[in-house]
C-alpha positions as CSV (number, residue, x, y, z in Angstrom):
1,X,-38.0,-18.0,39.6
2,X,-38.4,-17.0,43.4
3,X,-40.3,-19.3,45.0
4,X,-42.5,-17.0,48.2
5,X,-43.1,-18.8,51.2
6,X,-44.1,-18.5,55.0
7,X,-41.3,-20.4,56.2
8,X,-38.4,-18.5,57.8
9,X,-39.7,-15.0,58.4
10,X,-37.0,-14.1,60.6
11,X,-34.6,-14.2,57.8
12,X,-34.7,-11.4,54.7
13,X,-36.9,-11.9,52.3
14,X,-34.5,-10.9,49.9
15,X,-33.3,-14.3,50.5
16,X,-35.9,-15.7,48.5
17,X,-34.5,-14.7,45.3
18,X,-31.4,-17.3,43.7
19,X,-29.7,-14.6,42.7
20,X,-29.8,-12.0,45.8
21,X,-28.6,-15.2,48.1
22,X,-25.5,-15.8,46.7
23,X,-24.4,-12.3,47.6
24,X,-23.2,-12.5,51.1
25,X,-22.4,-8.5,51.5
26,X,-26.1,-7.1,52.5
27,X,-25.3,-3.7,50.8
28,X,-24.5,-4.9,47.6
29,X,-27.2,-7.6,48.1
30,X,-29.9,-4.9,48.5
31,X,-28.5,-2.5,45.7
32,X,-28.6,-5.5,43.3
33,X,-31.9,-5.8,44.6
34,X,-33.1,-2.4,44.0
35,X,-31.5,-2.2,40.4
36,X,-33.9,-5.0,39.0
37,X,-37.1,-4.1,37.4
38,X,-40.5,-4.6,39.3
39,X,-41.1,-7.8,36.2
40,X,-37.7,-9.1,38.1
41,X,-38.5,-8.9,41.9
42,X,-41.7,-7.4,43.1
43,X,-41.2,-4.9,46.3
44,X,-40.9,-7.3,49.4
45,X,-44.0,-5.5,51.3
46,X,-46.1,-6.4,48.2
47,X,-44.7,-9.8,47.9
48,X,-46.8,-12.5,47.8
49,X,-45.2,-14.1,51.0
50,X,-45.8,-10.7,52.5
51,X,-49.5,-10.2,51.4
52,X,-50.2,-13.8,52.8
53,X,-49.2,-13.1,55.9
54,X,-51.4,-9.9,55.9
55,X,-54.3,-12.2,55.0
56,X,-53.3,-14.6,57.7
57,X,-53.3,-11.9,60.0
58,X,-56.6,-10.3,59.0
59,X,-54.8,-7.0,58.4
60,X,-55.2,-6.9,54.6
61,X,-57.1,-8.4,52.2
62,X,-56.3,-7.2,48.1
63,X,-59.7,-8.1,46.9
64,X,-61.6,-6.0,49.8
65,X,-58.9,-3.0,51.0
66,X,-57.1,-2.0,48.0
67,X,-58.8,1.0,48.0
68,X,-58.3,2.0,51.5
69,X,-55.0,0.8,52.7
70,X,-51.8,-0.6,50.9
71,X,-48.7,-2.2,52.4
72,X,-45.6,0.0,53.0
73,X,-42.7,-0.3,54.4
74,X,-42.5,1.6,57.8
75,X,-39.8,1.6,59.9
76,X,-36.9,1.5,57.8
77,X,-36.4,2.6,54.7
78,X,-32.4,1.7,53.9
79,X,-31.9,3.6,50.6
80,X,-33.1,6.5,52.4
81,X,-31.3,6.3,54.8
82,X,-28.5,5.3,53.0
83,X,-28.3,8.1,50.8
84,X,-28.7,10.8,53.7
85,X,-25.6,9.3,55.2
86,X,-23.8,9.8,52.1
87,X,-24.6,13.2,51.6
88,X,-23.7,13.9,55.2
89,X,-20.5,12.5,55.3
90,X,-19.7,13.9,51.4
91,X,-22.4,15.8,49.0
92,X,-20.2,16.5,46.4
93,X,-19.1,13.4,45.6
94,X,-22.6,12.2,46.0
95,X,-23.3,14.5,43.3
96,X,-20.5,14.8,41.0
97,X,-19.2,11.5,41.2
98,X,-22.4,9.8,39.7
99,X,-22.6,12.6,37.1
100,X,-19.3,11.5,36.0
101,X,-20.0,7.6,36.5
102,X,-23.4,8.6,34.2
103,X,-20.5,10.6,30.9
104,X,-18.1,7.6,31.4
105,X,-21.1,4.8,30.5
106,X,-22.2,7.1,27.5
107,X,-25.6,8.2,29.6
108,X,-27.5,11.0,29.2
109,X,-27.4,12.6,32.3
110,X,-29.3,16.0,31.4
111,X,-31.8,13.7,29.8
112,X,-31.7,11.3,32.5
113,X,-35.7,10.6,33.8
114,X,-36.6,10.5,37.5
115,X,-36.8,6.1,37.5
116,X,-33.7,6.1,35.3
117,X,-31.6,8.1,37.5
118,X,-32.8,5.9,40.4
119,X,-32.2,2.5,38.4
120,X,-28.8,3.9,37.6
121,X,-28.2,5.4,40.7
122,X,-28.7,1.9,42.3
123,X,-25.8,0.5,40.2
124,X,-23.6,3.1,41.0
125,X,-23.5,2.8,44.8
126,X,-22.0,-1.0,44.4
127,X,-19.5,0.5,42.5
128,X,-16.3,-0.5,44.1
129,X,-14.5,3.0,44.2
130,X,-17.8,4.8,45.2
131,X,-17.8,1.6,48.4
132,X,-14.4,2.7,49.1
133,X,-15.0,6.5,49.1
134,X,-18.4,5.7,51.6
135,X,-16.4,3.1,53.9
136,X,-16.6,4.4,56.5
137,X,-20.3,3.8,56.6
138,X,-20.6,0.9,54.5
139,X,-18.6,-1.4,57.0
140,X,-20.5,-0.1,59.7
141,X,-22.0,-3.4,61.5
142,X,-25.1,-1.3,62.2
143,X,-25.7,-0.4,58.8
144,X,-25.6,-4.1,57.8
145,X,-28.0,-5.1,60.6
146,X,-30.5,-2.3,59.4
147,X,-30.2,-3.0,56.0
148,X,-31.0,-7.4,56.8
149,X,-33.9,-5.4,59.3
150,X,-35.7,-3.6,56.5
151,X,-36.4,-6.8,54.3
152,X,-38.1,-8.4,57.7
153,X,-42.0,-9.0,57.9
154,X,-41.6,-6.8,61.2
155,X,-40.7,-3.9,59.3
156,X,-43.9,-3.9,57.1
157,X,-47.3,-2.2,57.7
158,X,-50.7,-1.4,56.2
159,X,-51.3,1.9,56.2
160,X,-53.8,4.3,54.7
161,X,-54.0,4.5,51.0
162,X,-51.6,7.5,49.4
163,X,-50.2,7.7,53.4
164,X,-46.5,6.1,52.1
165,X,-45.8,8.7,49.3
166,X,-47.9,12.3,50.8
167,X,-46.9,12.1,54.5
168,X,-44.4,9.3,55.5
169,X,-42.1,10.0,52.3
170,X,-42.5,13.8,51.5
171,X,-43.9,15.4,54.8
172,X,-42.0,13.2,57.5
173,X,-39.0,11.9,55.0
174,X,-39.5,8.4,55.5
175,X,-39.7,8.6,59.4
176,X,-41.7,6.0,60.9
177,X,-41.9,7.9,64.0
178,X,-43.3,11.4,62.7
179,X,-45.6,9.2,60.5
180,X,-46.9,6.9,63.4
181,X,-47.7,10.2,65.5
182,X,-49.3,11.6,62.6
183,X,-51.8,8.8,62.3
184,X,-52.0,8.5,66.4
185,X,-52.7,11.8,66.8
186,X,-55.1,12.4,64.1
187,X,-56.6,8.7,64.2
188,X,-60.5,10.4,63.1
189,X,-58.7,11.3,60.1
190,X,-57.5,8.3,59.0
191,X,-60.1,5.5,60.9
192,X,-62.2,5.3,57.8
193,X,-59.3,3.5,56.1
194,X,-59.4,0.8,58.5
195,X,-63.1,-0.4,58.9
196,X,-62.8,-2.9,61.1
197,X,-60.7,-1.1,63.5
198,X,-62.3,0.7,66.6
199,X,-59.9,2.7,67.9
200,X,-56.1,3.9,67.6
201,X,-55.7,1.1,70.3
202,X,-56.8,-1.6,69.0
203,X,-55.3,-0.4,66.0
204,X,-51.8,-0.5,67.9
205,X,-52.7,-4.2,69.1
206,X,-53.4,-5.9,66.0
207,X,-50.0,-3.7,64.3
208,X,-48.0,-5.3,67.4
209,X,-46.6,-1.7,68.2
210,X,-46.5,-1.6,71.7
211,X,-42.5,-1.6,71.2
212,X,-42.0,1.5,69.8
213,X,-44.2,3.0,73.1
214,X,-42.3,3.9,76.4
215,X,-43.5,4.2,80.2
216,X,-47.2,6.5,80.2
217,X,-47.7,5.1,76.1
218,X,-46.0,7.7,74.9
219,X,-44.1,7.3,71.4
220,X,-39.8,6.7,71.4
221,X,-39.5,10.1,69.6
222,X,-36.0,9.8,70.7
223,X,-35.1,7.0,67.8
224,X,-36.2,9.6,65.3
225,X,-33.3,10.7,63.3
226,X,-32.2,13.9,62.4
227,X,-29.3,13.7,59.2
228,X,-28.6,17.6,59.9
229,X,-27.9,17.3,63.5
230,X,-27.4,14.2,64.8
231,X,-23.5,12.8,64.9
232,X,-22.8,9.8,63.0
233,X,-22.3,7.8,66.0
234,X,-25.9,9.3,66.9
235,X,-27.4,7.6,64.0
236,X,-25.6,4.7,64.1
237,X,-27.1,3.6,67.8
238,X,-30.8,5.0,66.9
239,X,-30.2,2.6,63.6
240,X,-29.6,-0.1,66.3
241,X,-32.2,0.4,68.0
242,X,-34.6,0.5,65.1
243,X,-33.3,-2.9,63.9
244,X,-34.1,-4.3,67.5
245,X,-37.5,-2.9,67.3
246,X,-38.1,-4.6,63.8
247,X,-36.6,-7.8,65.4
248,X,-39.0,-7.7,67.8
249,X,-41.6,-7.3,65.9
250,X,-40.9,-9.9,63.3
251,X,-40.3,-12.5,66.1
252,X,-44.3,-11.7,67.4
253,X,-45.6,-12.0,64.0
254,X,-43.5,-15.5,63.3
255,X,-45.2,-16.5,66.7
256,X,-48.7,-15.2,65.9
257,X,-48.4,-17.4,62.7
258,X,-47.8,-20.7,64.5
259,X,-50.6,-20.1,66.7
260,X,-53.1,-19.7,63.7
């Protein structure tokens, strides 16, 4: 049973689960994770430690703004991520490795749908010769701090309803940076959502982003990253900073809480 609680927010939530915390390796930790079923282990932004703190916060309340906004997670998605990294550093084995991984365990892969090629895709990247062939990124320290990052209460947000899959996922690829400036930039659009916000400002305040703002308020486009261009070491150090930003961030909301 996983037990949700307010407790330690500045650890991973996937922590929460028996099963997930006796896996000291955060990779395989997460892929384990993201093999299970939504019956198994609910999404951590939806989790019911997460949507507590939402309430404690006054940023979302299911009974009142499920039509209008829905938790996401923001600013780092790691499978994403993950996956772009692989297929940087090696397409083809990205491809025809899991094909053959899919024949040797008597799947269907022409048959294969869209959630079971994920669900099996999961349990192929913790595969221990696919963890050796992608090494080189798997034991990057970076990685491993993004990863522990993403399962933070900092790296959650409410966001307009339909936003996660139409713009942040398939317009901006899962960049919180393009997705933030989109809903900056065009806040008229999207200030009906959130009715008891005034202005992209006070919307800002109350989503403790000021950290993700340099000198003049303008937005870090810099930490935005680019899988065709940027080098790996590139990505690496943007991923770092990322993972600093969510720290941040989680550490103000653990704070906020004690105050309330």
């Amino acid at each position: 049973m996983i037990k949700d609680n307010t407790n330690d927010l500045e650890q991973s939530l996937l922590l929460e689960h028996p099963e997930l915390k006796l896996i000291a390796d955060p990779f395989v930790r997460f892929y384990t994770y993201r093999s299970k079923t939504e019956k198994e282990f609910s999404d951590r932004d939806r989790s019911n430690t997460a949507k507590n703190i939402y309430k404690k916060l006054n940023r979302y309340d299911e009974s009142i703004d499920k039509d209008f906004l829905e938790p996401d997670t923001f600013f780092a998605s790691s499978h994403n991520l993950i996956r772009n990294l692989f297929n940087k550093y090696d397409l083809v084995y990205y491809r025809d490795n899991f094909k053959s991984y899919c024949i040797a365990n008597m799947i269907d892969y022409d048959k294969l749908t869209h959630y079971k090629a994920r669900k099996i895709r999961y349990r192929w990247m913790i595969e221990t010769e696919v963890m050796a062939h992608y090494e080189f990124i798997i034991n990057n320290p970076s990685l491993s701090e993004y990863i522990e990052s993403t399962h933070k209460i900092g790296n959650f947000m409410i966001i307009p309803k339909g936003f996660g899959w139409e713009m942040k996922c398939r317009n901006f690829k899962e960049s919180p940076i393009k997705s933030l400036f989109e809903i900056e930039q065009n806040w008229n659009k999207y200030s009906n959502n959130y009715r008891y916000l005034k202005s992209f400002e006070a919307f800002k305040k109350l989503y403790l982003l000021e950290g993700v703002y340099l000198e003049n308020d303008k937005l870090n486009m810099t930490i935005d990253i680019d899988f065709t261009n940027d080098s790996f070491s590139d990505i690496f150090e943007k991923m770092q900073v990322i993972s600093e930003l969510i720290e941040m961030r989680t550490y103000k909301i653990a704070k906020k809480l004690q105050s309330i």
